[in-house]
Biopython code that builds the backbone (N, CA, C, O; Angstrom):
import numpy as np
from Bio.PDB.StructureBuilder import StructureBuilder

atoms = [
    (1, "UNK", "N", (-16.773, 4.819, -15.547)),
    (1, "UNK", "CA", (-16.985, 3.484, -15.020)),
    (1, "UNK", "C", (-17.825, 3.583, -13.747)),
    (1, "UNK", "O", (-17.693, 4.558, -13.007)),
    (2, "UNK", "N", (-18.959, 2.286, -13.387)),
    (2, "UNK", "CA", (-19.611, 2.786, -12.186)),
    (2, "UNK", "C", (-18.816, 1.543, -11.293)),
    (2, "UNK", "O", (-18.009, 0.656, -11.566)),
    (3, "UNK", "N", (-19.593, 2.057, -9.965)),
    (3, "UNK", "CA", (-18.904, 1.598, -8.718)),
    (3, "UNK", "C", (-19.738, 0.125, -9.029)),
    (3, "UNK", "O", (-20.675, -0.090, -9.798)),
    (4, "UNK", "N", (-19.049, -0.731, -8.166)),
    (4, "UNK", "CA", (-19.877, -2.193, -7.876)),
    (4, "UNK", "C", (-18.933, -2.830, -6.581)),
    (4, "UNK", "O", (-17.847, -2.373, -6.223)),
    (5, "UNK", "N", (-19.606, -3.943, -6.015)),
    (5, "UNK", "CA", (-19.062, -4.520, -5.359)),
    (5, "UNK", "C", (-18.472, -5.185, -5.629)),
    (5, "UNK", "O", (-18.326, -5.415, -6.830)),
    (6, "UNK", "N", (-17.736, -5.932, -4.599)),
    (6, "UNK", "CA", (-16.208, -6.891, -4.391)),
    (6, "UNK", "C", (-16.252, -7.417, -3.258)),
    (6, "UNK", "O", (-16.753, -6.774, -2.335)),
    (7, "UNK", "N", (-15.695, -8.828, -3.023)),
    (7, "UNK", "CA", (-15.354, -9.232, -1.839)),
    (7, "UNK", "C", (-14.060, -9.281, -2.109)),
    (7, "UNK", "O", (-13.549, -9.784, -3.109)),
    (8, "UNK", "N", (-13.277, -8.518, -0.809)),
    (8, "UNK", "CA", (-11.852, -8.537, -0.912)),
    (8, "UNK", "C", (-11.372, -9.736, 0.280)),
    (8, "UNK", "O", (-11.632, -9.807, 1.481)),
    (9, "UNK", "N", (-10.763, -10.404, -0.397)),
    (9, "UNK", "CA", (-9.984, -11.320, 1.005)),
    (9, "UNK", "C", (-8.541, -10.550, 2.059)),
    (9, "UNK", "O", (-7.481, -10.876, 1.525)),
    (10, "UNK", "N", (-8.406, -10.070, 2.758)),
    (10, "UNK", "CA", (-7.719, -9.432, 3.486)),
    (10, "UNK", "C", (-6.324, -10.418, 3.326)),
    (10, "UNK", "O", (-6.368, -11.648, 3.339)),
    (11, "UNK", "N", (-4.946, -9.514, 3.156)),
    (11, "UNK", "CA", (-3.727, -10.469, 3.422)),
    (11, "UNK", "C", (-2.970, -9.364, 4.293)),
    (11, "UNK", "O", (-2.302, -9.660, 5.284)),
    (12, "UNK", "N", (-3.135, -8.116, 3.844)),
    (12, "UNK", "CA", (-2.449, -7.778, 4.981)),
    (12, "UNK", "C", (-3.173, -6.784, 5.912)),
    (12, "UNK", "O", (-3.531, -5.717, 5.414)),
    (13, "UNK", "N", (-3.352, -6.958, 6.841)),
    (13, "UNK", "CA", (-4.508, -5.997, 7.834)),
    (13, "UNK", "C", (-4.060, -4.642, 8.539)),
    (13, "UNK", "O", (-2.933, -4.310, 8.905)),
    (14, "UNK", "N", (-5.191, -3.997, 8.617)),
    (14, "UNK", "CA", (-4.728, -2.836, 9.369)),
    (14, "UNK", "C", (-3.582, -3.268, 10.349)),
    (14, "UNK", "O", (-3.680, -4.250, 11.085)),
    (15, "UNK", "N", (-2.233, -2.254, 10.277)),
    (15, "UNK", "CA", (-1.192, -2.205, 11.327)),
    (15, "UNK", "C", (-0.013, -3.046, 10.687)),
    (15, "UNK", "O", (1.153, -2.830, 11.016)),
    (16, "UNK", "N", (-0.361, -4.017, 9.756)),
    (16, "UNK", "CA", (0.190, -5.028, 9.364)),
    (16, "UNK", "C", (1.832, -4.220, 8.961)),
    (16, "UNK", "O", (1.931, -3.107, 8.444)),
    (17, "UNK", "N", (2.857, -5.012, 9.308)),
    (17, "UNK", "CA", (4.349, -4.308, 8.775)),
    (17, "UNK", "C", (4.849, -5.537, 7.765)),
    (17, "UNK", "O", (4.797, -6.755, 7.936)),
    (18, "UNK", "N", (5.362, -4.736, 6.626)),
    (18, "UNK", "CA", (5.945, -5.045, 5.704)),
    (18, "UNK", "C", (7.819, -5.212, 5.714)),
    (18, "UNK", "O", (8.626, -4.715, 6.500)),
    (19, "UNK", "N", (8.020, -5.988, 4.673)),
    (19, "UNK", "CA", (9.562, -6.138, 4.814)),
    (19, "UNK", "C", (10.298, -5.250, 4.554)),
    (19, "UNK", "O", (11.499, -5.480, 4.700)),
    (20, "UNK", "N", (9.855, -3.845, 4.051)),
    (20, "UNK", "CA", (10.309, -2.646, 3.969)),
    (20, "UNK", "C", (10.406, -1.725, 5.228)),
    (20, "UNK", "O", (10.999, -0.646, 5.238)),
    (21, "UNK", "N", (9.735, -2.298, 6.316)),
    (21, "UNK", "CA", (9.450, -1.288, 7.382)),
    (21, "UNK", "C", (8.364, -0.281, 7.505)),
    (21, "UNK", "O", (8.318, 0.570, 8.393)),
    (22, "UNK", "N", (7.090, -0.509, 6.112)),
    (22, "UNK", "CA", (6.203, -0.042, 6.115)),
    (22, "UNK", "C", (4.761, -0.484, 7.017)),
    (22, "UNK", "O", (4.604, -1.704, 7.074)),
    (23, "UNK", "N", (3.914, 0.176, 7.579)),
    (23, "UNK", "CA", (3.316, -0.090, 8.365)),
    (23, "UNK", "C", (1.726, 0.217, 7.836)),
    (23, "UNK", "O", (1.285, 1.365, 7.780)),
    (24, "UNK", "N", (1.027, -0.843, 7.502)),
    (24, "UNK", "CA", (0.127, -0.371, 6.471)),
    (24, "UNK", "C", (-1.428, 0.439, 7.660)),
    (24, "UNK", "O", (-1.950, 0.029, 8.697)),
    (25, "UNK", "N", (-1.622, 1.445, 6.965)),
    (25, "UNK", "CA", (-2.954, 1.993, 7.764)),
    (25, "UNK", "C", (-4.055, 1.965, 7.449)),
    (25, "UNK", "O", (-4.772, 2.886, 7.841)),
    (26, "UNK", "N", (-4.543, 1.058, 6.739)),
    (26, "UNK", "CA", (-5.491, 0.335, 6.194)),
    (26, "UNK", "C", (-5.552, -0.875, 5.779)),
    (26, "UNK", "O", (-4.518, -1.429, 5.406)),
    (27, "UNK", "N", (-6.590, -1.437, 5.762)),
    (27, "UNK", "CA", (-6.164, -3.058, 5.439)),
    (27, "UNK", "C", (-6.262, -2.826, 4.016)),
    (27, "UNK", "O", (-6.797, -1.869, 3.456)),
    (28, "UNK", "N", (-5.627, -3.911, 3.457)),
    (28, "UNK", "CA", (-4.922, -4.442, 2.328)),
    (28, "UNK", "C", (-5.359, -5.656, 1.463)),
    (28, "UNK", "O", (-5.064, -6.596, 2.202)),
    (29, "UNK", "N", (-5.793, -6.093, 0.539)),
    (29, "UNK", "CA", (-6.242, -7.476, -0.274)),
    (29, "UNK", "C", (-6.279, -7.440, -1.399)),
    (29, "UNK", "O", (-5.753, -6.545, -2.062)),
    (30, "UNK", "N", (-7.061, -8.639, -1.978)),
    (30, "UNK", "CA", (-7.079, -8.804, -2.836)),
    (30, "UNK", "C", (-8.272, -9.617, -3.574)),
    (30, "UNK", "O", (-8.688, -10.643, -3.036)),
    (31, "UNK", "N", (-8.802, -9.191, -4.743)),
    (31, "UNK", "CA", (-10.064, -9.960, -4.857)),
    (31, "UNK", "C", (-9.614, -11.137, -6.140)),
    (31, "UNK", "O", (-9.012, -10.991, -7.204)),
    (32, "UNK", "N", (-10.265, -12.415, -5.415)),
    (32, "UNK", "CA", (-10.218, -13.566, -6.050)),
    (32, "UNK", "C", (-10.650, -13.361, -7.313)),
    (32, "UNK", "O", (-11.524, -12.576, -7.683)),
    (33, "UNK", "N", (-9.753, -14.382, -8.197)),
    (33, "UNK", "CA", (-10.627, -14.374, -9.542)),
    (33, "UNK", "C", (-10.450, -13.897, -10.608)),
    (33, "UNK", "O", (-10.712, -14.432, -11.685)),
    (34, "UNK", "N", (-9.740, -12.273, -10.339)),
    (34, "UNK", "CA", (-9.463, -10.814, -10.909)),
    (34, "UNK", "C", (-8.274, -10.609, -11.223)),
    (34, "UNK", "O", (-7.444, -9.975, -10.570)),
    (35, "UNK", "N", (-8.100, -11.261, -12.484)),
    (35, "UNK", "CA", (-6.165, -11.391, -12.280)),
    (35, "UNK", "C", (-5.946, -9.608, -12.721)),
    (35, "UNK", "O", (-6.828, -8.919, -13.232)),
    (36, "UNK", "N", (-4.867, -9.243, -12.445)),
    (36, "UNK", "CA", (-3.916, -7.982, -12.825)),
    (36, "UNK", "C", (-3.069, -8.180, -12.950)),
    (36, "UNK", "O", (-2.425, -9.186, -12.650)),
    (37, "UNK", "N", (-2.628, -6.705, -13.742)),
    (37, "UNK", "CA", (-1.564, -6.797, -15.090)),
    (37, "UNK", "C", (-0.389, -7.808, -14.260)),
    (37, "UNK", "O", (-0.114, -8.729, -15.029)),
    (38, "UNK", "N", (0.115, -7.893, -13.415)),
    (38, "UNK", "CA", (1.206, -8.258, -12.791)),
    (38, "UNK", "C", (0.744, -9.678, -12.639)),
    (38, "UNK", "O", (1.353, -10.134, -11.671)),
    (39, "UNK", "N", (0.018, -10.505, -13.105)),
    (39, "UNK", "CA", (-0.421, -11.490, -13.673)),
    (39, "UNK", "C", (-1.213, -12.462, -12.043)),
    (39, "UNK", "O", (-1.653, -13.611, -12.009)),
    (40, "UNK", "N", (-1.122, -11.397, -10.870)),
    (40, "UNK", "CA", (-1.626, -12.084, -9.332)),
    (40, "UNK", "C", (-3.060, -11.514, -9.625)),
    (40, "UNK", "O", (-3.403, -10.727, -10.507)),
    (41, "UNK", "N", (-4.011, -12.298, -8.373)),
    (41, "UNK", "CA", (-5.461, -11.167, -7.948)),
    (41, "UNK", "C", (-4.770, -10.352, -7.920)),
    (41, "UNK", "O", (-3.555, -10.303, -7.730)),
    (42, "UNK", "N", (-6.129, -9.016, -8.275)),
    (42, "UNK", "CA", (-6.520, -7.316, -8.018)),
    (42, "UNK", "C", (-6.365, -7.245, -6.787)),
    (42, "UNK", "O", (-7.104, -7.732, -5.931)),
    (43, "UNK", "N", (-5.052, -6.418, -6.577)),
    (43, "UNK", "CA", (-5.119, -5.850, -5.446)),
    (43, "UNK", "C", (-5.757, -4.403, -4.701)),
    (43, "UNK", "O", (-5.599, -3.339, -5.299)),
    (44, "UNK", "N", (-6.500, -4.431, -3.338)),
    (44, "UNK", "CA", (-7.153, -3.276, -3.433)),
    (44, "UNK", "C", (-7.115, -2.658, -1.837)),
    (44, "UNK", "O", (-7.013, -3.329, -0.810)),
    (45, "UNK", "N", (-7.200, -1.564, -1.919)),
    (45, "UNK", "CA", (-6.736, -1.108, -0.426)),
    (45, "UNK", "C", (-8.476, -1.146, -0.091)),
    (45, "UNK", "O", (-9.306, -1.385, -0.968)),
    (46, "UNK", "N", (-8.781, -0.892, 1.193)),
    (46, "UNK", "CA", (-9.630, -0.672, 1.770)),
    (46, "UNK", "C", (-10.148, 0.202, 3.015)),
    (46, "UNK", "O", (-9.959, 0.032, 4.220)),
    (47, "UNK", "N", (-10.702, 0.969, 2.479)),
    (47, "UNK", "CA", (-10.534, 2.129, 3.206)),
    (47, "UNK", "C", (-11.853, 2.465, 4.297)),
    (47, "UNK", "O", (-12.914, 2.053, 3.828)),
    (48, "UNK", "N", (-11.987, 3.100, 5.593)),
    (48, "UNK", "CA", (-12.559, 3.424, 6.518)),
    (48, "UNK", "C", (-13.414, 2.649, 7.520)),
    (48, "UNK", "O", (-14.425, 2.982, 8.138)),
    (49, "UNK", "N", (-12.439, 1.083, 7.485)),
    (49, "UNK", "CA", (-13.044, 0.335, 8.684)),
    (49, "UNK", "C", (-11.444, 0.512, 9.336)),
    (49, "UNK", "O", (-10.327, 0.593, 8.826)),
    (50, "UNK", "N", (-12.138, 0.531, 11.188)),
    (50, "UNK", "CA", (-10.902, 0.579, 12.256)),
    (50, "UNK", "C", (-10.456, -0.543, 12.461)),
    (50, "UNK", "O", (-9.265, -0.479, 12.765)),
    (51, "UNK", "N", (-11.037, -2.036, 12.430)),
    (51, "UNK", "CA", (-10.565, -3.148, 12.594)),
    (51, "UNK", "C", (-9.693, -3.705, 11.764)),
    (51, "UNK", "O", (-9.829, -3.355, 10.591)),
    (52, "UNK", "N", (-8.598, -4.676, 12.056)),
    (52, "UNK", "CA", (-8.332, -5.614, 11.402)),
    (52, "UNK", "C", (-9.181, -6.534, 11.069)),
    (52, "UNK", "O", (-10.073, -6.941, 11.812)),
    (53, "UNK", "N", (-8.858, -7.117, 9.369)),
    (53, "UNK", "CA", (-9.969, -7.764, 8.573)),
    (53, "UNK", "C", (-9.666, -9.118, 7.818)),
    (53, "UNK", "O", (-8.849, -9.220, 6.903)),
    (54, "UNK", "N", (-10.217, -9.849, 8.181)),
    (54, "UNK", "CA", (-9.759, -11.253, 7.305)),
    (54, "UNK", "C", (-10.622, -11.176, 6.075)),
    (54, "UNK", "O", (-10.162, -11.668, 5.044)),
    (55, "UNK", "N", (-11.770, -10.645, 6.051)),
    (55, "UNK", "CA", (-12.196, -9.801, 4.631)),
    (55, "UNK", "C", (-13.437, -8.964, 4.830)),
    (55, "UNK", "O", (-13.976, -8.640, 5.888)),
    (56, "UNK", "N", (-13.814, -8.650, 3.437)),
    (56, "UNK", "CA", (-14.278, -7.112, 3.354)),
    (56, "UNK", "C", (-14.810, -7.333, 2.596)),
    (56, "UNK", "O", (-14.134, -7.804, 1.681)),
    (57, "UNK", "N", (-17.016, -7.161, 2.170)),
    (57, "UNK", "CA", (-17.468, -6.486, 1.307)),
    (57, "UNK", "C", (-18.386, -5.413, 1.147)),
    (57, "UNK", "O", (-19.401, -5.145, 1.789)),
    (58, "UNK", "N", (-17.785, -4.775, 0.058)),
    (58, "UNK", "CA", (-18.125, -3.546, -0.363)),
    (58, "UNK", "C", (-18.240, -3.128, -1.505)),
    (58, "UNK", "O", (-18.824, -3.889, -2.276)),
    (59, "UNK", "N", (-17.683, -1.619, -2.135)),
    (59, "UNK", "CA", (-17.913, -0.953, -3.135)),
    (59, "UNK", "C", (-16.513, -0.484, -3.748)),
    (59, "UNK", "O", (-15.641, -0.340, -2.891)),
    (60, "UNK", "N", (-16.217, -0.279, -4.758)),
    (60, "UNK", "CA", (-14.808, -0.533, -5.410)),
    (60, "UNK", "C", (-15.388, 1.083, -5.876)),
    (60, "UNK", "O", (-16.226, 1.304, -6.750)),
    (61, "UNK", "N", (-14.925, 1.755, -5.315)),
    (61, "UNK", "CA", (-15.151, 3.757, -5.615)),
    (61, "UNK", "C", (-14.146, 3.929, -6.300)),
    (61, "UNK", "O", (-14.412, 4.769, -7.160)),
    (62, "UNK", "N", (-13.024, 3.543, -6.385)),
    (62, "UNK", "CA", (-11.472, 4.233, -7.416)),
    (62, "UNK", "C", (-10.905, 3.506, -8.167)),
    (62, "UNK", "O", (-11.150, 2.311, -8.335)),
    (63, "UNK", "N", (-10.176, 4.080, -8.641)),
    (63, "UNK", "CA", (-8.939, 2.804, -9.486)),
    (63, "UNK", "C", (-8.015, 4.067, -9.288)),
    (63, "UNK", "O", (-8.400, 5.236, -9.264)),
    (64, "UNK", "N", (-6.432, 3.507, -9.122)),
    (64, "UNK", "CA", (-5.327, 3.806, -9.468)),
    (64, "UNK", "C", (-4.688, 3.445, -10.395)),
    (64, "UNK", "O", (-4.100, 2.364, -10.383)),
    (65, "UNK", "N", (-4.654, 4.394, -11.557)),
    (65, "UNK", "CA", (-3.923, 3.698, -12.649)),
    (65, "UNK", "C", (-2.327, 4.259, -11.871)),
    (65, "UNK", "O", (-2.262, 5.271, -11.173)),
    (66, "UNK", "N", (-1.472, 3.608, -12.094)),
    (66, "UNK", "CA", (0.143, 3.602, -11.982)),
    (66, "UNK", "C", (0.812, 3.758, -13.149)),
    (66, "UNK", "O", (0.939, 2.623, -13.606)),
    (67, "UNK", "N", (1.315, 4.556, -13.890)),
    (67, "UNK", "CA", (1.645, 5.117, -15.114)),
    (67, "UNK", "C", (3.169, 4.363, -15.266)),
    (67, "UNK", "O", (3.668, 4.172, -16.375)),
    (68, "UNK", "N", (3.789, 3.991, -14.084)),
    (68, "UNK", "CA", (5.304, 3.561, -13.806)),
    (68, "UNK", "C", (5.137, 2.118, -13.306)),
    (68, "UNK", "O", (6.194, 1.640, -12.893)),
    (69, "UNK", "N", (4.193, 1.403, -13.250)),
    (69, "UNK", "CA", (3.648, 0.350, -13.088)),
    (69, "UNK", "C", (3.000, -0.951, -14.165)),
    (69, "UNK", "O", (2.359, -0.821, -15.208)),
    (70, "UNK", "N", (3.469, -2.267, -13.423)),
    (70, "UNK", "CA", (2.452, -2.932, -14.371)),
    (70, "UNK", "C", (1.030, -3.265, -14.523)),
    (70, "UNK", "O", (0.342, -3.641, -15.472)),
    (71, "UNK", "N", (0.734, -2.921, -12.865)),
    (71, "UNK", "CA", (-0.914, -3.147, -12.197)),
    (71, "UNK", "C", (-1.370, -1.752, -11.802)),
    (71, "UNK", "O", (-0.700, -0.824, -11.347)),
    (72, "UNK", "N", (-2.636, -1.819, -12.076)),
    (72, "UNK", "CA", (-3.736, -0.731, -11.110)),
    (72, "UNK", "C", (-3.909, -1.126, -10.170)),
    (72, "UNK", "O", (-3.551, -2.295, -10.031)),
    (73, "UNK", "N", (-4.425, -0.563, -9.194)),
    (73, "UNK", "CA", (-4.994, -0.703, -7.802)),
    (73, "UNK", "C", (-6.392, -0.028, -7.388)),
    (73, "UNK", "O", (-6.765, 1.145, -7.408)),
    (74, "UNK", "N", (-7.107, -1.385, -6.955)),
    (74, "UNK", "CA", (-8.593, -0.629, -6.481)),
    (74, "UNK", "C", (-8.645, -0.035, -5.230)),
    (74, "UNK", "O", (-7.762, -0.081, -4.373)),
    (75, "UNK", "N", (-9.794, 0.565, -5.154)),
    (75, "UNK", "CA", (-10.295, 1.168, -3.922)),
    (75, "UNK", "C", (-11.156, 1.281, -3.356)),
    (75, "UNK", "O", (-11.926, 2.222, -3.549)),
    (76, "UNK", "N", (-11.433, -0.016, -2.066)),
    (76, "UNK", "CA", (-13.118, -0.158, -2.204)),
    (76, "UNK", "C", (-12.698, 0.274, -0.475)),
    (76, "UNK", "O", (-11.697, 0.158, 0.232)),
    (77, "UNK", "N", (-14.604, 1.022, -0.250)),
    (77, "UNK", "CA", (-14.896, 1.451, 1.000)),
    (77, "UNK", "C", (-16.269, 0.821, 1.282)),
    (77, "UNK", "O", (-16.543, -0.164, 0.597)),
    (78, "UNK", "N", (-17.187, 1.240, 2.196)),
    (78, "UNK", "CA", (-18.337, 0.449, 2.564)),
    (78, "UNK", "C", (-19.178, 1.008, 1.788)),
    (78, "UNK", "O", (-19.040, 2.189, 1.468)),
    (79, "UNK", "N", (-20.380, 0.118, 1.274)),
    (79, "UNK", "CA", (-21.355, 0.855, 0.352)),
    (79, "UNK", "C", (-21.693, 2.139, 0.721)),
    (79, "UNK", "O", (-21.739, 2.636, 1.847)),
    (80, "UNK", "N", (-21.988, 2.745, -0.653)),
    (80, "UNK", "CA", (-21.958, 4.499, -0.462)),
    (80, "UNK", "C", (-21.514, 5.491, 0.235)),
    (80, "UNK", "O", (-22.209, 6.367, 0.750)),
    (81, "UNK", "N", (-19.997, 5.362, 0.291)),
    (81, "UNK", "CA", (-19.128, 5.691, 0.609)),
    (81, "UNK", "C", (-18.787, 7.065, -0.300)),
    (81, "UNK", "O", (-18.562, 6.764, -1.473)),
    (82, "UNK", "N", (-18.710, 8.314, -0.058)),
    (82, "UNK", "CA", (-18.425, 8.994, -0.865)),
    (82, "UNK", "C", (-17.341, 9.626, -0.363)),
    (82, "UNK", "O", (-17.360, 9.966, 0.820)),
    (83, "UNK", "N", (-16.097, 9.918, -1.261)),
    (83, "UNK", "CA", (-14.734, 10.144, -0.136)),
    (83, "UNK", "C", (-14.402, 11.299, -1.883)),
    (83, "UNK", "O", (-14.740, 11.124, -3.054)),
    (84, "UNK", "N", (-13.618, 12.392, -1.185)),
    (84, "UNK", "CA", (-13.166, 13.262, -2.483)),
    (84, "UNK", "C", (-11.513, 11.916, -3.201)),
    (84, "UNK", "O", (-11.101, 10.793, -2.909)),
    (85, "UNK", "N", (-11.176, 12.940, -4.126)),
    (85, "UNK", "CA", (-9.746, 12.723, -4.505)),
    (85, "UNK", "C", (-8.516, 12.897, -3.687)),
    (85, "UNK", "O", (-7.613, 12.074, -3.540)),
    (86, "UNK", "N", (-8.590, 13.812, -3.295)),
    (86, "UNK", "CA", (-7.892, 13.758, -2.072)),
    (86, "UNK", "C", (-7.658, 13.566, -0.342)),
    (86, "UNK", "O", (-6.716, 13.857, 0.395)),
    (87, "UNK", "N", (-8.712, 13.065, -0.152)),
    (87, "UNK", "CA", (-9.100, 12.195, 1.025)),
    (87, "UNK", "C", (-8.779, 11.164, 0.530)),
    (87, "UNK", "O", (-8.050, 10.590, 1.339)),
    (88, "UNK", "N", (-8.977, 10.243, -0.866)),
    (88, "UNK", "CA", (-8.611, 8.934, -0.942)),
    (88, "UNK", "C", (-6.717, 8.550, -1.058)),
    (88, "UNK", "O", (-6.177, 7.452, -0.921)),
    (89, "UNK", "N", (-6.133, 9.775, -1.325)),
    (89, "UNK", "CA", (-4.960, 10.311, -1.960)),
    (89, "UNK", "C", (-4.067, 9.912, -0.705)),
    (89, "UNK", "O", (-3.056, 9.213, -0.768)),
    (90, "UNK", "N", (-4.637, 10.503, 0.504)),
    (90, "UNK", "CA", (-4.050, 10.672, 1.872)),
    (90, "UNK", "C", (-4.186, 9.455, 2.478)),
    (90, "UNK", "O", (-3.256, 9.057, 3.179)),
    (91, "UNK", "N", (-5.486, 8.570, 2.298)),
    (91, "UNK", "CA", (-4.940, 7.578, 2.940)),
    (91, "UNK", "C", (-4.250, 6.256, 2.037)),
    (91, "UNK", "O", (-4.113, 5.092, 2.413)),
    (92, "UNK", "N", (-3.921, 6.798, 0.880)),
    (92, "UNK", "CA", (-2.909, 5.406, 0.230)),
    (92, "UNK", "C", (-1.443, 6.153, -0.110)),
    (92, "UNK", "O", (-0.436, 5.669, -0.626)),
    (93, "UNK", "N", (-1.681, 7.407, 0.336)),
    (93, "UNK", "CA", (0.003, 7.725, 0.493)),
    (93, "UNK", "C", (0.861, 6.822, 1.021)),
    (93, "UNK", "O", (1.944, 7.131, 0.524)),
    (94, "UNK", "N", (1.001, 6.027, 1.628)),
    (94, "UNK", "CA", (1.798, 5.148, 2.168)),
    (94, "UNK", "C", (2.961, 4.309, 1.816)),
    (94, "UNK", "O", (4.089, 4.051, 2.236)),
    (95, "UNK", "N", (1.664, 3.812, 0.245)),
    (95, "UNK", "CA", (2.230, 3.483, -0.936)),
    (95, "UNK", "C", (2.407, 4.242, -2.006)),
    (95, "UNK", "O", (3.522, 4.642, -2.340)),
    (96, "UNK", "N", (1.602, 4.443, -2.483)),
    (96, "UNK", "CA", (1.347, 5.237, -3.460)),
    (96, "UNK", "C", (2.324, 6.664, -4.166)),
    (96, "UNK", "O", (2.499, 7.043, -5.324)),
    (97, "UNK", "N", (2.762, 7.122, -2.947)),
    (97, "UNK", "CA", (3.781, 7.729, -2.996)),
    (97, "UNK", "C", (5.245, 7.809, -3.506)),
    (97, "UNK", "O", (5.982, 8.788, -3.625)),
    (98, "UNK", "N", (5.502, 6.170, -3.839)),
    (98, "UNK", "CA", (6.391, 6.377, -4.485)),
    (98, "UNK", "C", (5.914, 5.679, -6.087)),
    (98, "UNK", "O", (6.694, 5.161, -6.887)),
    (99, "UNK", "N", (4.852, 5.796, -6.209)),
    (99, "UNK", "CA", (4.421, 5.680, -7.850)),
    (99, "UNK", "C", (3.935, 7.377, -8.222)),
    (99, "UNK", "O", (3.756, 8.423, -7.599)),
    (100, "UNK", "N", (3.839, 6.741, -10.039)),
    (100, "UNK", "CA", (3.788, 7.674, -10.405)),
    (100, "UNK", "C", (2.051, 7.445, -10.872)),
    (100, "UNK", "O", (2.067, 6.465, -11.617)),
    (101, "UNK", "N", (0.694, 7.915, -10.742)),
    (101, "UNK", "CA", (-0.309, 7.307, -10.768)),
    (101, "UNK", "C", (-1.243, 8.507, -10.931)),
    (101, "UNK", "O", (-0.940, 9.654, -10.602)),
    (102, "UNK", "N", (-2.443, 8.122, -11.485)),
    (102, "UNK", "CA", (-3.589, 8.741, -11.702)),
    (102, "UNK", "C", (-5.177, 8.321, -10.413)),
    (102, "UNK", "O", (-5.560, 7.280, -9.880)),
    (103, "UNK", "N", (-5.494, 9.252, -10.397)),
    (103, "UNK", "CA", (-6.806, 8.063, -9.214)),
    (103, "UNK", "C", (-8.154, 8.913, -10.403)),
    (103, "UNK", "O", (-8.533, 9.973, -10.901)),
    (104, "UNK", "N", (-8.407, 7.369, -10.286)),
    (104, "UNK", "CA", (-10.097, 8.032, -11.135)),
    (104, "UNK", "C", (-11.292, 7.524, -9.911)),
    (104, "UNK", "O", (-11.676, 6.355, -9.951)),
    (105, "UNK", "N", (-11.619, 8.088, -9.273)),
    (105, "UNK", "CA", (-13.223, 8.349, -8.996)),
    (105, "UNK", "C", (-14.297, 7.591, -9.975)),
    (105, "UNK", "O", (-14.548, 7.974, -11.117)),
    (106, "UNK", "N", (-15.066, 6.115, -9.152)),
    (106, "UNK", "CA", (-15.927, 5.642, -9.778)),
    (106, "UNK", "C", (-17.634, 6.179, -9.911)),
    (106, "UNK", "O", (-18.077, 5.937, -8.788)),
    (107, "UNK", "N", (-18.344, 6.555, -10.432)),
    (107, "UNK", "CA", (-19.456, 7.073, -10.198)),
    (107, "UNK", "C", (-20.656, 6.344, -9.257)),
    (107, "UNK", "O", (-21.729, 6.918, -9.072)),
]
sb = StructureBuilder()
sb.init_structure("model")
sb.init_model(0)
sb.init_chain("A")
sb.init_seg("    ")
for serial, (resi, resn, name, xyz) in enumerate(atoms, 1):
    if name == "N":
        sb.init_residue(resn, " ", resi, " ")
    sb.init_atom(name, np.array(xyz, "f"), 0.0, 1.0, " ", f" {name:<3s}", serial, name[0])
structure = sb.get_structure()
């Protein structure tokens, strides 16, 4: 699959804390339009801006399939963004960690 853009609308922003006590280290959204399996917008992390973001566009480089899940999760960074598998791995540990998931690398 190749990369393309997205405008993500930001809901939860860098720093943002969750009702779990999680503290997200990247901002967080979702792109309009794009329903997923869990029947809401595609949700997609966003990775390597320092600010908090009311939104974001860019390049959708990954997918997380979630094998223990009903939705994937994207992964968009700023155009031509090239980040390995495990650089992208480390910064969605947060979550991600307690799924069970695949990350595919978009070309």
């Amino acid at each position: 699959m190749k990369r393309f853009k997205a405008t993500v609308t930001i809901d939860r922003p860098l720093g943002y804390l969750d009702s779990y006590g999680t503290t997200y280290p990247v901002n967080y959204g979702f792109v309009e339009g794009i329903i997923a399996g869990d029947g809401e917008a595609q949700d997609v992390y966003v990775l390597l801006e320092t600010e908090k973001l009311a939104s974001f566009i860019g390049e959708i480089i990954a997918v997380v399939v979630r094998k223990d899940d009903v939705e994937d999760k994207w992964v968009a960074a700023p155009t031509g963004t090239i980040l390995s598998k495990e650089e992208i791995a480390k910064q969605i540990a947060f979550i991600e960690q307690y799924f069970d998931s695949d990350l595919i690398l978009l070309k």
